[in-house]
N, C-alpha and C positions, 0 to 999 in steps of 0.2 A: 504494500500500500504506500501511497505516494505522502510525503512531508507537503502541511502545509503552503500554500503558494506565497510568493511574497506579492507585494503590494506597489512593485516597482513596475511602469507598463513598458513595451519594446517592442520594434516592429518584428515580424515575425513572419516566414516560410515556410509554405505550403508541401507537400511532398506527395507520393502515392502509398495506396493501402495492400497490405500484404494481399489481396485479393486482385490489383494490378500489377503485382508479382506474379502471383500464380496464373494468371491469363499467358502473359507476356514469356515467361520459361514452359507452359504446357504450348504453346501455340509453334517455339521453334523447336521444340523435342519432336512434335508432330512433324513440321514441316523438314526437318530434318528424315525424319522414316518416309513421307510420303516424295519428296523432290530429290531428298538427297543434296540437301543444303544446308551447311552448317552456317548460323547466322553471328555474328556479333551484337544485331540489334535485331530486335521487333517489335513493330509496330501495330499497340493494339488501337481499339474504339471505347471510348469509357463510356457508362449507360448514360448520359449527357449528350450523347456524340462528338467529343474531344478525341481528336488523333494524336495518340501520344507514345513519339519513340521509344523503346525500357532499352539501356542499355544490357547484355550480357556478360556475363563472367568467363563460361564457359558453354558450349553446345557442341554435343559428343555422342557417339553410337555407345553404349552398355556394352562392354565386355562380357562374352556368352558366358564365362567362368564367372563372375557374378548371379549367374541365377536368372536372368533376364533378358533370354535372347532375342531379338528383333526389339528391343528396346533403343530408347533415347532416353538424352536427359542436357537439361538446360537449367543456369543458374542465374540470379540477379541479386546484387545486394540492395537492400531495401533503404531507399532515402524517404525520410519520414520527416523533411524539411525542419521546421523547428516545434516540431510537436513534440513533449517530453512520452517517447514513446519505445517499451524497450528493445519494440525489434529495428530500431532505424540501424542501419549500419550491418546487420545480418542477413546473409546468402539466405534467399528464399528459390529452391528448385524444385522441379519437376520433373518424373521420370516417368514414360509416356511408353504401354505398348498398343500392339492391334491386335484388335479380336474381329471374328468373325461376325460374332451378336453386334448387330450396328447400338449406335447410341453411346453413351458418354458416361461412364460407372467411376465413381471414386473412391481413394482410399489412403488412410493416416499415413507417412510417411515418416522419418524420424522428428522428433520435433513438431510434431501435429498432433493436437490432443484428440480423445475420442469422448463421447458426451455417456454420461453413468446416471444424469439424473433429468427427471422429467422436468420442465416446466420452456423449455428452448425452444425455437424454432425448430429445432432436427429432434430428431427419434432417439431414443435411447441405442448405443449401439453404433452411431453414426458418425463419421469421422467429423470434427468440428470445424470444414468447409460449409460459411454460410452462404446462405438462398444466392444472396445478387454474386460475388464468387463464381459459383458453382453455375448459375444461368452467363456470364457473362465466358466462362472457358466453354460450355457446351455451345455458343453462338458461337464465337475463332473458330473451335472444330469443328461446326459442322460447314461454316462455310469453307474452312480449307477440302475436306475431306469433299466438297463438289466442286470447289476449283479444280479438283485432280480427278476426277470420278469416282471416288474410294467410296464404295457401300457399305464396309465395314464400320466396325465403333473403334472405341479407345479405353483402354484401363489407366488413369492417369492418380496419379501417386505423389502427395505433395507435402513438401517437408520444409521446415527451416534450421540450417544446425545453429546448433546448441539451444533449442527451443525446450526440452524439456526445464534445463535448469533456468532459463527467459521468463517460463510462463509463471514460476515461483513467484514474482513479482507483480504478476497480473490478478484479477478477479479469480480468475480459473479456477484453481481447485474448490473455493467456493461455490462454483456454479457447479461442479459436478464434469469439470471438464478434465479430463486426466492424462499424464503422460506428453503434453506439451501447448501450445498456442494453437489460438484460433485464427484462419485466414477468413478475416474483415471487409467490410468496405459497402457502403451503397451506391458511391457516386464513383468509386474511385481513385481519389484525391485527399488526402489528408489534410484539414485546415488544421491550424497551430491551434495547439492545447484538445485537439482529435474531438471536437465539438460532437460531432455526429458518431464516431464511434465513441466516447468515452459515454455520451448519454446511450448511446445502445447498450451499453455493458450496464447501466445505471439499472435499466427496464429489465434486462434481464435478472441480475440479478432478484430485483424485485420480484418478480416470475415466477424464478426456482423458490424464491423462498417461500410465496403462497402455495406451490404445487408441493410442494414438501410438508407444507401445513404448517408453518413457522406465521401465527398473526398479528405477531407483537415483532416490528421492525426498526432498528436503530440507523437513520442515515448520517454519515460523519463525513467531515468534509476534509480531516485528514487523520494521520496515526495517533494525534495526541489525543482528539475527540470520540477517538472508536475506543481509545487505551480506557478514556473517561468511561465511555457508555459498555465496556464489559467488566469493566470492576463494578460498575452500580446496578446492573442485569442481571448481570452473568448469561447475557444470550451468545448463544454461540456465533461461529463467524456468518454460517448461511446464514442467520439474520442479519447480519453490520451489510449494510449496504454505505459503500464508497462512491459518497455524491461528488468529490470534490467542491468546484465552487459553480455546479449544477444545482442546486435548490430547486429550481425551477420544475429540472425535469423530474423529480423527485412527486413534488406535489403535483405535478399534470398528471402523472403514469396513477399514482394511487389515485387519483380522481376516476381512473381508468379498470384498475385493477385495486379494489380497496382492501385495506387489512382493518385489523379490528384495530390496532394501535400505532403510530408513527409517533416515533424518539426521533428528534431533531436538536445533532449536538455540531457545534463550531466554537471557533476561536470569537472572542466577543467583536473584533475588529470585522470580521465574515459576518454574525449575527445582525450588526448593527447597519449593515449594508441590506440585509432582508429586511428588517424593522422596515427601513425607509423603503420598501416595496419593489427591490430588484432580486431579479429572481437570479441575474447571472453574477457571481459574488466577486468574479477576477479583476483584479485591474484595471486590466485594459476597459471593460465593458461599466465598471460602479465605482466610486469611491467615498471612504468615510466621511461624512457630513460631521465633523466634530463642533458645528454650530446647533445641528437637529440635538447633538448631543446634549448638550449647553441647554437650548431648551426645555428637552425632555427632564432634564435631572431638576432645571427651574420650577416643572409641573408637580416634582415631588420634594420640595424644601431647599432647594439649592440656594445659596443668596446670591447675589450683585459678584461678589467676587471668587466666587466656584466657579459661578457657571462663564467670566471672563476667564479663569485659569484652563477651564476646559477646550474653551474656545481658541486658546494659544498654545495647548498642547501638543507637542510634537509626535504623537502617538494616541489611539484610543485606547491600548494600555494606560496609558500615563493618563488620560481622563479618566478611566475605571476605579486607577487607583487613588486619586485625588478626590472622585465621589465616595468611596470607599473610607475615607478618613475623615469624611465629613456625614457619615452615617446615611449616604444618599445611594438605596440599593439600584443604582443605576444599570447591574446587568440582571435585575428582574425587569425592571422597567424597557431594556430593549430586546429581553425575551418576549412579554407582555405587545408589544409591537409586533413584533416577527408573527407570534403565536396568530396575531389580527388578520396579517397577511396572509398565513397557510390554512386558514379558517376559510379564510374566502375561496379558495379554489379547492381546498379537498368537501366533500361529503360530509355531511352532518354526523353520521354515523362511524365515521373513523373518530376518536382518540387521538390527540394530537399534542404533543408537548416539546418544549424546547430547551436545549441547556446549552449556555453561555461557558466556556473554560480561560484560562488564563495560558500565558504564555508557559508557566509550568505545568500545566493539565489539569489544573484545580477547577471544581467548578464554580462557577463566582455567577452564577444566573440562574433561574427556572423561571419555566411560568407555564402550566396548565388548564 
């Protein structure tokens, strides 16, 4: 699980999702067995209709003594621009044979997890290539496979190394996904801080943990806040759902899929950006209002020269802590806001609570 974000903004680049890896190394392993052309580059279609060159690592016939004869295999190391994401920089390949059965069958490779529990898009059993993935290599295939007249199918086999020990870092074993990473992606393209996939992993989790029967869920927006909400729980991890500075998607999805209870734990500087009604907590996208602050502590006993020190504070720690010495429970008060907000978009029938922590993990807020 990822350490809270900082609060500094930067511009930021874009990259591709391991699921335009895996198009771009199955499509020259293919066209390698069917032309007899080893490529340095291919050029896939991203389901947007972006034509976007992948560079290759390597593309190469499978030595029969390997176990895989009439095979290929094609690699690409994965740029994931500047999204903190941990396969960027890891060879994503594909090893590609022909069968006779036409159509397009997949399968785990090393470094590709396989799914053990229900609540996911895929089946139990199923190797953890998802939907757009998996639709956007069987589209390459099949139009290579009538560029050439080939009737046949493809067994294609997809891996990233050293993804077993990768995926340690990720959701996965939470969700029930074992044995390695999942190959990603809807559009294709990785926006910085993996907007769209970081909130897909958000939904899912959420998912597994209803299909698990898990109704009582804690979202935390990094390790300090999940460390808070399993010491005062004790739910296990398939409940900790890792919002990051996702809030947002957190309460749409339970809007969607409701549990009986949502724990909602951050850092009070992340809380107090929800207070004021943003649902994306990062940087770049909100930032601390240490004036709302000022006010807010005002509504609850603050005098003339708190709520000025709060308002010159170079921190909303150092506001926290300045209300805090003046007896003014200020991270109830922008629990009590926050709470207002996730009120309004989740269901009356969910349960809904929020905890404030400090820079040491303590929790210095509630409000239910």
């Amino acid at each position: 699980m990822r350490d809270e974000t900082p609060e500094q903004p930067a511009p930021l680049r874009s990259g591709y999702t391991t699921g335009s890896c895996a198009t771009a190394t199955s499509l020259a392993a293919a066209r390698l067995l069917l032309a007899g052309i080893a490529s340095d580059v291919a050029e896939i279609v991203l389901p947007k209709g972006q034509h976007v060159p992948m560079p290759l690592t390597f593309c190469r016939l499978i030595d029969e003594a390997a176990g895989a004869a009439g095979g290929a295999e094609a690699g690409t190391i994965k740029d994931a621009g500047d999204d903190p994401d941990v396969t960027h920089g890891a060879v994503v390949f594909a090893r590609v044979r022909l069968s006779q059965e036409p159509g397009v069958r997949f399968h785990a490779g090393p470094g590709v997890g396989t799914v053990t529990r229900a609540g996911l898009t895929l089946a139990v059993g199923e190797p953890a290539i998802n939907p757009v993935p998996r639709k956007m290599m069987t589209d390459h295939l099949t139009g290579l496979a009538a560029e050439h007249g080939y009737a046949g199918g493809f067994e294609v086999t997809i891996g990233i190394e050293g993804g077993e020990a990768l995926a340690l870092k990720t959701m996965n074993p939470r969700l029930g996904i074992v044995g390695g990473l999942s190959i990603l992606g809807t559009t294709g393209i990785v926006r910085p801080f993996s907007c769209s996939a970081y909130i897909a992993s958000i939904h899912q989790g959420i998912d597994v943990a209803r299909a698990n029967g898990y109704r009582h869920i804690a979202a935390c927006t990094g390790n300090a806040s999940e460390d808070a909400m399993r010491a005062h729980y004790g739910l296990p991890d398939i409940a900790l759902i890792e919002m990051g500075d996702f809030a947002g998607a957190v309460l749409k999805h339970v809007r969607r899929a409701p549990v009986d209870k949502l724990s909602m734990c951050g850092g009070f500087g992340k809380l107090s950006k929800l207070a004021a009604g943003h649902l994306d907590l990062h940087s770049g996208h909100s930032s601390i209002d240490l004036a709302q602050l000022a006010a807010w502590a005002a509504e609850h006993g603050a005098g003339a020269a708190l709520q000025e020190a709060i308002r010159a504070a170079n921190t909303s720690q150092q506001a926290l802590v300045l209300a805090r010495q003046e007896g003014v429970p200020l991270g109830d008060v922008v629990c009590e806001h926050a709470l207002r907000v996730a009120r309004e978009i989740v269901p009356p029938e969910v349960a809904v609570e929020m905890f404030a922590i400090d820079r040491q993990g303590h929790i210095v807020g509630v409000a239910r």
